[in-house]
C-alpha positions in Angstrom: -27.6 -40.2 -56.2 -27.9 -43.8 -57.6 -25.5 -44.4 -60.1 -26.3 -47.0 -63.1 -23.5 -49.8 -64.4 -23.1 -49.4 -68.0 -26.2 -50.4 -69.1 -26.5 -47.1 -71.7 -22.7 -47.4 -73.0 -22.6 -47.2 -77.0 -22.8 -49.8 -78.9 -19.1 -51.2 -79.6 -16.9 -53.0 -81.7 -16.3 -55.9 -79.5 -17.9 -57.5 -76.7 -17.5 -60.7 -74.7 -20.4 -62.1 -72.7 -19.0 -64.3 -69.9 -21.3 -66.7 -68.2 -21.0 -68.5 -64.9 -22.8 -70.9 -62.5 -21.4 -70.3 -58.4 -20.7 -73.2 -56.7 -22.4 -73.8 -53.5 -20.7 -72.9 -49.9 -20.2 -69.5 -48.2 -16.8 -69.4 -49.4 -17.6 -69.5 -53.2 -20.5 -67.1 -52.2 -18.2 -64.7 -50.3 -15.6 -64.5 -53.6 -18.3 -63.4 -55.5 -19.2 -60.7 -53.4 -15.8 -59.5 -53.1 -15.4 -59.2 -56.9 -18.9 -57.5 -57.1 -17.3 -54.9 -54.2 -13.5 -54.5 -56.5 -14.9 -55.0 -60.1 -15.2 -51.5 -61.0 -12.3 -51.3 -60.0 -10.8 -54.0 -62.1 -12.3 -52.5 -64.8 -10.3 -49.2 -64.6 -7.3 -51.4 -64.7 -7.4 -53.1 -67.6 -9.3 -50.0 -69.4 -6.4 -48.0 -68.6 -4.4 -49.3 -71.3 -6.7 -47.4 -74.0 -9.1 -45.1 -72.3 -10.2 -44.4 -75.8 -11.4 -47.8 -76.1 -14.2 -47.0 -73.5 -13.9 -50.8 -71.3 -17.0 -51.1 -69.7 -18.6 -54.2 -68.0 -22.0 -54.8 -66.7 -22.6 -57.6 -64.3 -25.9 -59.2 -63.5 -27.3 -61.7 -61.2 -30.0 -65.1 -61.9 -32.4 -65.5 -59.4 -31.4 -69.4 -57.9 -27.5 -67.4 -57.5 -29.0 -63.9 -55.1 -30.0 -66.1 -52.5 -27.2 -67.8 -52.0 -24.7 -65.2 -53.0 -26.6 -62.0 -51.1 -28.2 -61.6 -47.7 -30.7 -59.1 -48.9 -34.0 -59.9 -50.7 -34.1 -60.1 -54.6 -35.7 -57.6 -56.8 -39.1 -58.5 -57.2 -39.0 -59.2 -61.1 -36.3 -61.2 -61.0 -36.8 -65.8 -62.0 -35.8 -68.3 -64.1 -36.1 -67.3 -67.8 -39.1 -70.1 -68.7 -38.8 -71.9 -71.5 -40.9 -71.3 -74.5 -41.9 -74.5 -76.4 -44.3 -73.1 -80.0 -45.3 -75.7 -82.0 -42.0 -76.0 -84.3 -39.2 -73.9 -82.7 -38.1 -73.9 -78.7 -36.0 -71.2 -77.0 -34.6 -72.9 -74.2 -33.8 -71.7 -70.4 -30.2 -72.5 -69.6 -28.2 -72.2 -66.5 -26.1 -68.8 -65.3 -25.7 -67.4 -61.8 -23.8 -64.6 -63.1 -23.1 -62.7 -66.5 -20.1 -60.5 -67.0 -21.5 -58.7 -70.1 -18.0 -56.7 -71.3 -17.6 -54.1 -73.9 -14.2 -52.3 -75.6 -13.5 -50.6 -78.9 -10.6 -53.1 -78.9 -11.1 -57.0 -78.7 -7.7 -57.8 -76.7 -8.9 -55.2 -73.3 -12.6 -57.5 -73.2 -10.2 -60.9 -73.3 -7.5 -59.6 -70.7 -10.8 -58.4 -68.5 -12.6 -61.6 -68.7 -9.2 -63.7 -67.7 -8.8 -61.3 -64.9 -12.4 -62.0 -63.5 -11.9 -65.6 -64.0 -8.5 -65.8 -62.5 -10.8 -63.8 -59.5 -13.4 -66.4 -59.8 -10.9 -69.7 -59.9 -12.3 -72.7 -57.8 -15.8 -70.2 -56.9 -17.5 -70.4 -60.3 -17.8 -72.6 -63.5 -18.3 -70.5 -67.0 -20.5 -72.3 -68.7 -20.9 -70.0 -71.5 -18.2 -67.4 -73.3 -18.8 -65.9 -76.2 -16.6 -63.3 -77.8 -18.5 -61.4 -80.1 -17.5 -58.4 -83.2 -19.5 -55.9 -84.8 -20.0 -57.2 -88.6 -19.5 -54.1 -91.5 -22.0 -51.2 -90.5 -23.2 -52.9 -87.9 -25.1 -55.6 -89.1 -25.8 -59.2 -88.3 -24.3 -61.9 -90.3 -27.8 -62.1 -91.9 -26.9 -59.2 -93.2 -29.2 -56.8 -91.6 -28.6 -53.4 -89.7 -29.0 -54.5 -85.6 -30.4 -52.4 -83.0 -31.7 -49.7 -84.9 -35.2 -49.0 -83.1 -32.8 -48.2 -79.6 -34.1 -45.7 -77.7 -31.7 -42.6 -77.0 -31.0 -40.3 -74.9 -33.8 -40.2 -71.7 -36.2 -42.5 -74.0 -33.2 -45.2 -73.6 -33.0 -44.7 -69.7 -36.8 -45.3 -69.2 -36.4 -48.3 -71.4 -33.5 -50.1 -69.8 -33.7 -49.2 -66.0 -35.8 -49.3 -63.1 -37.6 -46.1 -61.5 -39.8 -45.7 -58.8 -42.0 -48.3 -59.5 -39.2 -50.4 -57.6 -37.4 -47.9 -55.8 -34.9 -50.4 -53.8 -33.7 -51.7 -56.7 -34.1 -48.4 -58.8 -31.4 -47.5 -61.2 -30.7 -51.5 -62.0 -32.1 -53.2 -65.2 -33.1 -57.0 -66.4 -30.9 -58.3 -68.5 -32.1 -61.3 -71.1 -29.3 -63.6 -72.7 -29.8 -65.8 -75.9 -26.9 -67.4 -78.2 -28.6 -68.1 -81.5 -27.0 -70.3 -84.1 -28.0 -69.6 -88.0 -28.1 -71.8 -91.3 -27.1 -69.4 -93.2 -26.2 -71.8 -96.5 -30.4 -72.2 -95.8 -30.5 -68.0 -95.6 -28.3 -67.1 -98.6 -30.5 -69.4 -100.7 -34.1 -66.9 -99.8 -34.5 -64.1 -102.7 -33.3 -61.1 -101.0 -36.9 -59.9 -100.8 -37.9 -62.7 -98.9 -35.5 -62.2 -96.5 -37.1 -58.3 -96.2 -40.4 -60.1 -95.7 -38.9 -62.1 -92.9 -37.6 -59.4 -91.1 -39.9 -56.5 -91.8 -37.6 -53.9 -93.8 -35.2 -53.5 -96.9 -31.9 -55.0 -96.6 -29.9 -52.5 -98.4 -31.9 -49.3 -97.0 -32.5 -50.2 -93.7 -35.8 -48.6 -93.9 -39.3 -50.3 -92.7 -41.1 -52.3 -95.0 -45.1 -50.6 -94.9 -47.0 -52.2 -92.4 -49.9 -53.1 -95.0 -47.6 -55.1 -97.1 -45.5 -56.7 -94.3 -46.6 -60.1 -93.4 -47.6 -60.1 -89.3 -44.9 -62.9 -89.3 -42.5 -60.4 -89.7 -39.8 -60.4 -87.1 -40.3 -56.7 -86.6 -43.9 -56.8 -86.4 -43.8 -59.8 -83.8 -41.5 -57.6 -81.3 -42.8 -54.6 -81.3 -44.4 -54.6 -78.2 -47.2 -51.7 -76.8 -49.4 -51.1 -73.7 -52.9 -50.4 -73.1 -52.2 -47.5 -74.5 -51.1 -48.4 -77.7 -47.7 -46.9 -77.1 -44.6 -48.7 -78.2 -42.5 -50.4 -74.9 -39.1 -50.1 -76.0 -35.7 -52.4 -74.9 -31.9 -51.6 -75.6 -30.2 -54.0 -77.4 -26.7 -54.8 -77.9 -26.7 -57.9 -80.1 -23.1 -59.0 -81.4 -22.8 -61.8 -84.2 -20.1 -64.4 -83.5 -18.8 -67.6 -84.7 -16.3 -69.6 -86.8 -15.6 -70.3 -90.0 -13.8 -73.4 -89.9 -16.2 -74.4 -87.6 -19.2 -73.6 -90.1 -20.9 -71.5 -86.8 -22.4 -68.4 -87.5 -25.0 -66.6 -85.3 -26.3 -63.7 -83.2 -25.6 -63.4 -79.5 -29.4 -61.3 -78.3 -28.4 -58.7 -75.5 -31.3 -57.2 -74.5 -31.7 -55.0 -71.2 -35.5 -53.5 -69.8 -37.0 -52.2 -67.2 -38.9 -55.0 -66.6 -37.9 -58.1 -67.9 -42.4 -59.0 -69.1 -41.6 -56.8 -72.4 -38.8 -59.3 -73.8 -40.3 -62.3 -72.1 -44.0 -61.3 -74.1 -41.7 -60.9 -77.6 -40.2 -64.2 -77.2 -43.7 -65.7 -77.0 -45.0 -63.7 -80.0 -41.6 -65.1 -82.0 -42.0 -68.7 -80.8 -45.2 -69.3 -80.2 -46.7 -66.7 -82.2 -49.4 -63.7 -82.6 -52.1 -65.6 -82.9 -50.8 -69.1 -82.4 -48.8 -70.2 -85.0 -48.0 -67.6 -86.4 -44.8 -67.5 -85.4 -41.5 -65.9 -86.4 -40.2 -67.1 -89.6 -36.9 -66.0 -88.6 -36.5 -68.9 -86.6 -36.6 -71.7 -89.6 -32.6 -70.1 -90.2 -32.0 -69.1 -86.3 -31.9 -71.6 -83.3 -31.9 -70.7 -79.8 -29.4 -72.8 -77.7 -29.1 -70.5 -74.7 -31.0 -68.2 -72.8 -30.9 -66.8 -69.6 -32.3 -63.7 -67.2 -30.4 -61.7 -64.9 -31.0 -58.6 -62.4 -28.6 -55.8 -63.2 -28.0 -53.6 -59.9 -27.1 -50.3 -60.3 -23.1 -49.9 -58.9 -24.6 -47.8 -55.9 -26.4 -50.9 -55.1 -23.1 -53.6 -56.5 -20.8 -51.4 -54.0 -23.2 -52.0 -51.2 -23.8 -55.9 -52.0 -19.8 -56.1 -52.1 -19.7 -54.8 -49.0 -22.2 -57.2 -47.1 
């Protein structure tokens, strides 16, 4: 029976994406394993403390890190997240070997989990990105828009988020796409709040879909609904968290989104950069910048207990 890492856990009220590069050698490789083979472990540990907090973590692999970190061959799917360069707004590809994607009901078990993997970690890996992230009123984005609401649930969200027999030695795992966006949200608060609907694609207050007819193709909702030849919808789970500072006047959305195949968020990022048809691009990005991004292979723990081991 192949067992899944938390890919499907609820969505929570805190999170804490941790992002690291390996450094090269056997011996920075063989620390890595040996956390992939003790994290659940770990993870038990620290969750202890509040079981009704519901610790979870997901960890996933980039494709220059498997190489060097596993002697097995890499899932088929997995690359470098490309860059996508439209003709006014860029999401960028950024550097990661390894994401520690954790999630609690309680803030202070993802910090003490992330310190315990880095302490793990010490002199093996550099983070190069942390981001602790909260979930904003009923869970919306500091745009002020309900997140996540087209999931997928129950078996709908398992064929969504994880490999099947398409790929049946890495079945059970899922891809994993990473962005940090950063908003202007002096720029956001000064749109009509029925421009910002347009933008998006629904009502504000509601939460309900704005009719296709009178929503313009721009729309950040048209532009990521993805379908097949079929004309049926290919879904993703997300699990975006907004983060930031106000001192530090930072404010933005941290994307979390997990597929089966990692062509279905790679496809929306080209509609909302580059557009559908060129240039029509998503008019959410004149108030959101991209300044990460990054694609990982999430095995399933069957397959993290057996790469531990190797």
């Amino acid at each position: 029976m192949i067992e899944p890492q938390a890919v499907l856990a609820p969505l929570s009220r805190a999170a804490l994406v941790l992002v690291v590069t390996v450094h090269d050698g056997d011996e920075a490789a063989s620390r890595t394993r040996d956390l992939c083979g003790d994290l659940s472990g770990l993870v038990r540990s620290v969750g202890f403390r509040d079981l009704d907090a519901q610790l979870s973590c997901v960890v996933g692999f980039g494709a220059a890190a498997w190489s060097r970190i596993f002697d097995s061959p890499a899932p088929r799917r997995l690359h470098k997240l490309p860059a996508i360069r439209g003709e006014k707004h860029e999401a960028p590809s950024t550097p990661g070997d390894v994401v520690f994607h954790i999630r609690a009901g309680r803030p202070d078990l993802c910090f003490e989990l992330a310190t315990q993997i880095l302490t793990r970690l010490s002199g093996a890996a550099t983070p190069v990105d942390e981001t602790q992230g909260f979930r904003f009123f009923d869970f919306r984005d500091l745009l002020g828009f309900v997140d996540g609401t087209e999931n997928p649930t129950g078996d709908a969200s398992a064929k969504a988020a994880l490999i099947g027999a398409e790929d049946p030695d890495f079945a059970g795992g899922s891809y994993l796409v990473v962005q940090k966006y950063l908003h202007d949200l002096d720029a956001w608060n000064r749109l009509p709040v029925e421009a910002q609907n347009r933008v998006i694609g629904r009502d504000k207050l509601s939460n309900v879909e704005m009719p296709d007819e009178v929503t313009p193709s721009s729309a950040h909702r048209m532009l990521t609904t993805i379908k097949d030849a079929d004309g049926n919808e290919i879904k993703i789970m997300r699990d975006n968290m907004p983060f930031g500072s106000p001192a530090a006047g930072e404010f933005g959305t941290y994307f979390i989104g997990y597929a089966a195949s990692p062509t279905v968020i790679e496809q929306m990022l080209r509609n909302m950069f580059i557009g559908d048809p060129t240039g029509n691009y998503d008019r959410i990005l004149d108030f959101s910048r991209a300044v990460t991004g990054s694609l990982f292979f999430v095995p399933s723990l069957t397959l993290l207990d057996t790469l531990g081991d190797s």
